[in-house]
C-alpha positions as CSV (number, residue, x, y, z in Angstrom):
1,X,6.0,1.5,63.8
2,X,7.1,0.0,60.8
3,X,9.2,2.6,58.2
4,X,9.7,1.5,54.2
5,X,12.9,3.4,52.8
6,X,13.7,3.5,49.3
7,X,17.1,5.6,48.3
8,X,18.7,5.2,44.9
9,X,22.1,7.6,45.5
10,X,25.0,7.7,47.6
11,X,23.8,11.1,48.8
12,X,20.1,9.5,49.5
13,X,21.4,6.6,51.3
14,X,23.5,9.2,53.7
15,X,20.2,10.9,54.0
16,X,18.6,7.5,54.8
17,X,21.1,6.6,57.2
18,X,20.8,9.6,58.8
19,X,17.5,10.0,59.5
20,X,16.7,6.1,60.7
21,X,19.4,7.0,63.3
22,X,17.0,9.9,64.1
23,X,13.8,8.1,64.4
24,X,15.6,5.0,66.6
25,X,16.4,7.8,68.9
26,X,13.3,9.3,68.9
27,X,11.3,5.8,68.4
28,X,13.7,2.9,69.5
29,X,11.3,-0.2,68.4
30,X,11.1,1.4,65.2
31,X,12.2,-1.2,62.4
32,X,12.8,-0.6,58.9
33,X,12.8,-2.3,55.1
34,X,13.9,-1.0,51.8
35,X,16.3,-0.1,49.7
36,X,20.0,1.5,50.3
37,X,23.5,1.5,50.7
38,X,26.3,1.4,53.4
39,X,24.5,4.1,55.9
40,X,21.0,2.8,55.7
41,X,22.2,-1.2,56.2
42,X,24.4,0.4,58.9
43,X,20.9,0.7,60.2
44,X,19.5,-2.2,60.2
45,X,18.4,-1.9,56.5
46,X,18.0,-5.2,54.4
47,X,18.1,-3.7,51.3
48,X,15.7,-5.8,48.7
49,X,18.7,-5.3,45.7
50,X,21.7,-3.4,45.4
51,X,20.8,0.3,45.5
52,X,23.5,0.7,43.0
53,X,21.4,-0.2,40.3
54,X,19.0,2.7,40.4
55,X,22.4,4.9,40.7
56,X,21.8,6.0,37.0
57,X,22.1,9.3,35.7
58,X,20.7,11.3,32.7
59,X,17.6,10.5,30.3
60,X,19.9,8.9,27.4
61,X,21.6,7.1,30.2
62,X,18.4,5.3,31.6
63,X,17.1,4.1,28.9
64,X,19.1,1.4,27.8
65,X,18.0,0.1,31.5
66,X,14.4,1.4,31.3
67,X,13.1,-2.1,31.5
68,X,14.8,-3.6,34.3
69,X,14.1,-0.5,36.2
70,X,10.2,-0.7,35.4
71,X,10.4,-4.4,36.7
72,X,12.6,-3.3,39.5
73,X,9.6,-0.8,40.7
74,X,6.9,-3.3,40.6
75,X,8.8,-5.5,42.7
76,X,9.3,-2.8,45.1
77,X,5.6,-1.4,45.5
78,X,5.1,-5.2,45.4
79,X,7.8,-5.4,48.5
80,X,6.0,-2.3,50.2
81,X,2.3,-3.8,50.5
82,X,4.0,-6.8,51.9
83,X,5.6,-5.6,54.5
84,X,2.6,-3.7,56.1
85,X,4.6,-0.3,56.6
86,X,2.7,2.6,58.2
87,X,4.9,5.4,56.4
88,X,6.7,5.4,53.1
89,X,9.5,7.4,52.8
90,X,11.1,8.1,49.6
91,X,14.7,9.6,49.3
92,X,15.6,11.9,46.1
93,X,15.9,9.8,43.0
94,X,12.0,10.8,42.0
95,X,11.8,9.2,39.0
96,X,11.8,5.9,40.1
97,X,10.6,6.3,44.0
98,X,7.3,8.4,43.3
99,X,6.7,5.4,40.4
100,X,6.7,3.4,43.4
101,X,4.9,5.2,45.4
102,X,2.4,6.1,42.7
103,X,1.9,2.0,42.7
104,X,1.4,1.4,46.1
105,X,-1.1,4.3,46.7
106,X,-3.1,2.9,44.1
107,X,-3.1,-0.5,46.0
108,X,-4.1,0.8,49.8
109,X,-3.5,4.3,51.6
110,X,-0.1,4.7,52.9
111,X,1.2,7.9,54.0
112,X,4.0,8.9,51.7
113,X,7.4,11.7,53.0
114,X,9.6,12.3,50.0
115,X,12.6,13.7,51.2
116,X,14.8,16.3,49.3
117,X,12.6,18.3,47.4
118,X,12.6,18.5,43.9
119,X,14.2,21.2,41.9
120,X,11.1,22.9,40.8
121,X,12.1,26.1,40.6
122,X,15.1,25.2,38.2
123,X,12.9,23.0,36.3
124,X,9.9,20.6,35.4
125,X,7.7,23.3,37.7
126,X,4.9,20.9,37.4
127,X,6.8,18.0,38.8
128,X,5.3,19.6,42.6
129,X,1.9,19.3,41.3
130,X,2.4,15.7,39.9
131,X,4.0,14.7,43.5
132,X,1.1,16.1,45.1
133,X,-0.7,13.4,44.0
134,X,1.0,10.5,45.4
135,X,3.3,12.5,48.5
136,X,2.0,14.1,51.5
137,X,4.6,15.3,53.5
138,X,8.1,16.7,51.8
139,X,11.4,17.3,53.6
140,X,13.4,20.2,52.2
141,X,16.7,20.2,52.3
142,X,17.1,24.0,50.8
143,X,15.5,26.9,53.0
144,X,13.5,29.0,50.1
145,X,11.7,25.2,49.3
146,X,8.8,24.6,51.2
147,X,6.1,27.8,49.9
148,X,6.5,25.8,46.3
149,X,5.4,22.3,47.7
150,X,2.8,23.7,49.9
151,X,1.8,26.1,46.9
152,X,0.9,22.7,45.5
153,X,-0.9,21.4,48.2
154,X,1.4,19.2,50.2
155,X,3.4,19.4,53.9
156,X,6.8,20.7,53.7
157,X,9.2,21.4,56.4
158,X,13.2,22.7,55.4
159,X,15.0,20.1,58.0
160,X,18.4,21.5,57.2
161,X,21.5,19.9,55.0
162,X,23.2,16.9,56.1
163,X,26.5,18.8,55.2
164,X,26.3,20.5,58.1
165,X,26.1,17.6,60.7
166,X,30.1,16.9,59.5
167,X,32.6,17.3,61.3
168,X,35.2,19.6,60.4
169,X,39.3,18.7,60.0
170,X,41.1,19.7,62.3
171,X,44.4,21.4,61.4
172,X,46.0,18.1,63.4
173,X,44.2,16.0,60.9
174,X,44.8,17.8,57.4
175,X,48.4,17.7,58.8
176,X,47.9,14.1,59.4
177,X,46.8,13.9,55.8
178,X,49.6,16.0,54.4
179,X,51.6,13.3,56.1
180,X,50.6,10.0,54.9
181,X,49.9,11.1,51.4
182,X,53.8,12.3,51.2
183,X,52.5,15.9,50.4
184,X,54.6,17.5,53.0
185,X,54.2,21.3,52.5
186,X,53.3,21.7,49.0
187,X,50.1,23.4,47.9
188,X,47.5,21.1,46.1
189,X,44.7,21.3,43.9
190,X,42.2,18.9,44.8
191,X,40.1,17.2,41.9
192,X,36.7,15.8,42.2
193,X,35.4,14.4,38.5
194,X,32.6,12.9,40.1
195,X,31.2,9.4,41.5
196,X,29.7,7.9,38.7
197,X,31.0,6.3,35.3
198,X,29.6,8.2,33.1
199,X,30.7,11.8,34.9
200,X,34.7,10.4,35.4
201,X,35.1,9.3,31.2
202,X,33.4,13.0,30.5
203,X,35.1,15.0,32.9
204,X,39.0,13.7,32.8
205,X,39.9,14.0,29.4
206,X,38.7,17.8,30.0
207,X,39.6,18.7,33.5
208,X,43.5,16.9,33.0
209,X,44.2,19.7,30.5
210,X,43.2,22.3,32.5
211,X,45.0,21.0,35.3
212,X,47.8,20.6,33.0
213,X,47.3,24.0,32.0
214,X,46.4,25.8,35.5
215,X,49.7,23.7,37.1
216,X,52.4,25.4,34.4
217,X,53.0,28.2,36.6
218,X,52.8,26.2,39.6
219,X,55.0,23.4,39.3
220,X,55.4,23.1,43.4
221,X,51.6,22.4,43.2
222,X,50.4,18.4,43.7
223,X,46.7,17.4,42.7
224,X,44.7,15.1,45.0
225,X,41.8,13.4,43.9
226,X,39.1,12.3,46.9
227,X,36.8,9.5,44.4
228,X,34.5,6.5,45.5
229,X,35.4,2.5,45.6
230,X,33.1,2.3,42.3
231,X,35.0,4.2,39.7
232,X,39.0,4.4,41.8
233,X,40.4,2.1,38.9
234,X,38.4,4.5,36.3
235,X,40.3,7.6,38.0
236,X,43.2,6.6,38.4
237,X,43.5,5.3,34.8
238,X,42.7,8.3,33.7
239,X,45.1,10.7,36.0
240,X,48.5,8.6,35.4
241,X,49.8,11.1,33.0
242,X,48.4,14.4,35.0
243,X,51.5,16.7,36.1
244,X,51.0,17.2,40.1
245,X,52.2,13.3,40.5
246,X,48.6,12.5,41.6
247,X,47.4,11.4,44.7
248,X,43.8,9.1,44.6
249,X,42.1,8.5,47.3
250,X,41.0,5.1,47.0
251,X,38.2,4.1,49.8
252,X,38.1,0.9,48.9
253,X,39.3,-1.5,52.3
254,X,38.2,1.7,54.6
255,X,35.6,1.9,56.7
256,X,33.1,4.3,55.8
257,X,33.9,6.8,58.5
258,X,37.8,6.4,57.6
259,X,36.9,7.1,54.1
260,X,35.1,10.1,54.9
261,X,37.3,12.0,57.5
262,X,40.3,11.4,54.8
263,X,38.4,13.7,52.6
264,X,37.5,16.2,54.6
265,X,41.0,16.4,55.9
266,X,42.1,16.6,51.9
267,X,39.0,19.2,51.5
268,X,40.3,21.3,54.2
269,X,43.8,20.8,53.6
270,X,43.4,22.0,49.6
271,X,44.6,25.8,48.2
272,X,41.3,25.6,45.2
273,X,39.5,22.9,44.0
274,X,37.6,21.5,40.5
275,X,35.1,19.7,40.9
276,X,32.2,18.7,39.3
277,X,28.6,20.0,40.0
278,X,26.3,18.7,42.3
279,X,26.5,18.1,46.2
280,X,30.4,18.5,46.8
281,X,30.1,22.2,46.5
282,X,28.6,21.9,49.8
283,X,31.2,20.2,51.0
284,X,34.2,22.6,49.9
285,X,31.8,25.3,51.1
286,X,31.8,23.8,54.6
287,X,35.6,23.2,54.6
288,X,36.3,26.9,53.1
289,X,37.8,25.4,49.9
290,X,37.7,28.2,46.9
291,X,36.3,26.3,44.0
292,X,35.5,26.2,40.1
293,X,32.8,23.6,39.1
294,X,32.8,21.9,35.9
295,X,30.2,19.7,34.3
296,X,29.6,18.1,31.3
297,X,26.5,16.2,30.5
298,X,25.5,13.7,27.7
299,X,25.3,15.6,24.4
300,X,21.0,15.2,24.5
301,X,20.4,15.5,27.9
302,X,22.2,18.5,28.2
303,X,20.1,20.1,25.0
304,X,16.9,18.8,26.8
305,X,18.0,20.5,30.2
306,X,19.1,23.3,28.5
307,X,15.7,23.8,27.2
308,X,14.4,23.0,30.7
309,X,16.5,24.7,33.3
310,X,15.0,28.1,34.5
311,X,17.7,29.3,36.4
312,X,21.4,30.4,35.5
313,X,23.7,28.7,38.1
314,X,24.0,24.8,38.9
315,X,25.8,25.6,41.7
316,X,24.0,25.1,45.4
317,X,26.6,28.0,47.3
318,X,25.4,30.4,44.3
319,X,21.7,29.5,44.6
320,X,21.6,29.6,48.4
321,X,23.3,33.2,48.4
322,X,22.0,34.4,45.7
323,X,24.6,35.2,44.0
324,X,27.1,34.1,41.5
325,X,30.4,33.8,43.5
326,X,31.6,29.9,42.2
327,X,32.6,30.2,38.4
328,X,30.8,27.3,36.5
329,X,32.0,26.1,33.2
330,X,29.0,24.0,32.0
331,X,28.0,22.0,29.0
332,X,29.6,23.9,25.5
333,X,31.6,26.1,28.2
334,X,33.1,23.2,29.9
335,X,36.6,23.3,28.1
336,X,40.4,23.2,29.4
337,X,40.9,26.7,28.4
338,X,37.5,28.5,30.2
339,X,38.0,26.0,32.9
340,X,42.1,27.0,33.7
341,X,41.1,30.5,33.2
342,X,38.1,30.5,35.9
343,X,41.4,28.5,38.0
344,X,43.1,31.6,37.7
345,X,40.6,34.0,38.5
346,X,39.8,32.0,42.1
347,X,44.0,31.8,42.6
348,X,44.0,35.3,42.4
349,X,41.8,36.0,44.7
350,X,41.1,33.3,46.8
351,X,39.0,34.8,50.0
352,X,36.3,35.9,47.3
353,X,34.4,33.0,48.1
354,X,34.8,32.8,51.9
355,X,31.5,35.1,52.8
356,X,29.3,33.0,50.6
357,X,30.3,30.1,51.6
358,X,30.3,30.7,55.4
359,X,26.8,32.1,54.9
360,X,25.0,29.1,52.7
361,X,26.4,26.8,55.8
362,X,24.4,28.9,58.2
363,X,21.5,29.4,55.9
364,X,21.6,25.3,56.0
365,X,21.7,24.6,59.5
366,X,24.8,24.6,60.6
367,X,24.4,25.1,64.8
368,X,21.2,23.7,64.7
369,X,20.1,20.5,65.7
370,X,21.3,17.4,63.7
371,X,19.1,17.3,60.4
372,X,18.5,13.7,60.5
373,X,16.7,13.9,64.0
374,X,15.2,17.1,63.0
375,X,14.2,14.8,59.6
376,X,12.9,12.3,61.7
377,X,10.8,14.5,64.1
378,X,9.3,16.0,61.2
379,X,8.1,12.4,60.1
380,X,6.7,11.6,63.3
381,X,4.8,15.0,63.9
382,X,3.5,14.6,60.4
383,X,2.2,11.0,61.4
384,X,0.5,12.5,64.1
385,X,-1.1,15.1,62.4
C-alpha cells in the first residue's frame, strides 16, 4: 500500500510522523510520499519542498504568497496522481491540503483522510459541508468532534491527542534542567511567544512588559523561554533587555528528541507560564503548568475572526472542560497591564487550574493506546470498509 502525506505545520508533521510510525507497525511494506518536516522524513518521507513554506499564518499573511502557494498545489495534486497512491491523507492546514485534494479528486478517485478536524463549531460551520465533498474519512483529535463531520456526511473517528503519547519529566530531569541552565532553586516563569515570525514581533514587545511588570514583586523569579530553531535569533533579540536574565532555549544543533525532553523538563519545572494560544496549552496542561494565554493577531484578520468565531475561549483546556479556568487576554485585551494582572490572579492561586487540566488529558487519551497507531488503525479499517 502506497500512502500520500501532505502536512504544512510543525504540529501536522508530528501528527504525520506519528501516525506513519503507526501504520509501519500495523502495515510494515507500507511506503510513503509527500510533504513534511523532521518527524515525517524521520519516516522515510521525501518531502517534495520544504514544508516550511506552507507554514503561513493569517488571511493578510497569505496573501502576499497566494501565488506561489496556488502553483505550489498544482504541483502537488500533480505529484499525487503520479505516484499512484491508494489513500491520501491530509494533515490540518485545510486551506491548502483540501485544494489539493479537491484537484486530485477531480482527476481520478482516491480515498481522501483529513486528519485534525476543523474548527467548525468555532467557525466557518460550513467548512464540514465543503470537506465533505472532497474527504471521506476525518480523524478527530477533540472528543465532542466527530457528530459534526458525520452530521455532514463523512467518517469520523476521535483517535486521541498526540499530547498525550509524551512522556512526562521526571523530577530527576527538571532537576537536570535547573542544573544546566544555572537556575539552581529559583522560581521561573516560563515564556512561550510562539513558533512563527509573525507571532514572536507581535507578542514580545507586549508580553516583555508584562513580564517586566508581573516580575517587580518577584525579583528572585528567572524567565525561560522554550522557542524553535526558526525564530531563536528573533527571540532572543527581543528578550535581551527582559528582567529574569533570560534563559532561551535554542534547539538548533539538538536532536529532535533532545529538543523536546528539554522543554518538557522546563514545562514541568515552571511556577506559571505565558504563552501564546494555540497547541502548547496542551502541553502546560499535561505537565500541570498554571497558565495565562495571550494572543495577538494581525489587525484585519483578527476583525475578520472576530466577526467569525462563535465561541468565547481560544483556549483547548477551556473548551475540552467546558469551562473557563485559563485567563486569555486576546486581540484589543492583549496588553501588558490585563496580561500581568491575569499573572497575578493564577500566582495567587495556582492549583485552580490543576482539575481542568488533569481532566482535558484524560478526556484526550491519555492511558489509552498511542494516538498515532490508534490514527493509523482508523485509516486502514476505513480502507477496508
Amino acid at each position: 500500500m502506497k500512502v500520500y502525506l501532505i502536512a504544512g505545520e510543525p504540529s501536522g508533521d508530528r501528527l504525520g510522523g506519528a501516525l506513519m510510525a503507526g501504520l509501519r507497525e500495523l502495515m510494515p511494506d507500507v511506503q510513503f510520499a509527500g510533504v513534511g518536516g523532521q518527524a515525517m522524513q524521520a519516516q522515510g518521507l521525501k518531502s517534495l519542498f520544504p514544508m516550511q513554506e506552507l507554514s503561513i499564518m493569517g488571511i493578510v499573511e497569505v496573501l502576499p504568497k497566494y501565488r506561489h502557494l496556488k502553483r505550489r498545489i498544482a504541483e502537488t495534486a500533480q505529484d499525487v496522481l503520479a505516484s499512484g497512491a491508494d489513500v491520501l491523507v491530509t494533515i490540518d492546514s485545510p486551506d491548502f491540503c483540501l485544494r489539493v485534494a479537491r484537484q486530485v479528486r477531480e482527476a481520478r478517485e482516491i480515498r481522501v483522510v483529513h486528519y485534525v478536524a476543523p474548527s467548525v463549531w468555532a467557525w466557518r460551520p460550513k467548512r464540514a459541508d465543503k470537506m465533505a465533498k472532497v474527504v471521506d474519512h476525518v480523524l478527530a483529535l477533540l472528543p465532542f468532534e466527530p457528530p459534526y463531520m458525520e452530521a455532514a456526511g463523512m467518517e469520523c473517528d476521535f483517535v486521541g491527542h498526540p499530547v498525550v503519547a509524551d512522556p512526562e519529566a521526571s523530577d530527576a530531569e527538571v532537576a537536570a534542567f535547573r542544573m544546566a541552565q544555572g537556575l539552581g532553586d529559583a522560581p521561573y516563569i516560563i515564556v512561550l511567544p510562539g513558533s512563527r515570525g509573525g507571532e514572536v514581533s507581535r507578542l514580545t514587545p507586549i508580553f516583555g512588559p508584562a513580564v517586566r511588570d508581573f516580575l517587580a514583586k518577584r525579583p528572585e523569579m528567572r524567565v525561560v523561554i522554550p522557542t524553535v530553531g526558526a525564530v531563536a535569533d528573533q527571540v532572543s533579540a527581543a528578550a535581551a533587555d527582559w528582567p529574569g536574565a533570560p534563559v532561551v532555549l535554542d534547539p538548533r544543533g539538538m536532536a529532535e528528541p533532545e529538543a523536546n525532553s528539554l522543554k518538557r523538563a522546563a514545562l514541568r519545572g515552571a511556577q506559571i507560564a505565558l504563552a501564546a494560544s494555540g497547541t502548547v496549552s496542551l502541553e502546560l496542561a499535561s505537565a500541570g503548568t498554571p497558565m495565562v494565554i495571550g494572543f495577538k493577531a494581525n489587525w484585519l484578520s483578527w476583525q475578520l475572526a472576530k466577526m467569525l468565531v462563535k465561541v468565547d475561549t481560544a483556549t483547548l483546556v477551556n473548551l475540552v472542560t467546558d469551562t473557563r479556568t485559563v485567563p486569555e487576554c486576546l486581540g484589543e485585551n492583549c496588553t501588558p497591564n490585563n496580561i500581568a494582572a491575569a499573572l497575578e490572579q493564577v500566582i495567587a492561586d495556582p492549583e485552580a487550574q490543576a482539575a481542568a487540566m488533569e481532566d482535558t488529558m484524560q478526556a484526550l487519551g491519555r492511558g489509552g493506546e498511542a494516538p498515532g497507531l490508534r490514527a493509523a488503525r482508523a485509516v486502514l479499517a476505513g480502507m477496508e470498509r
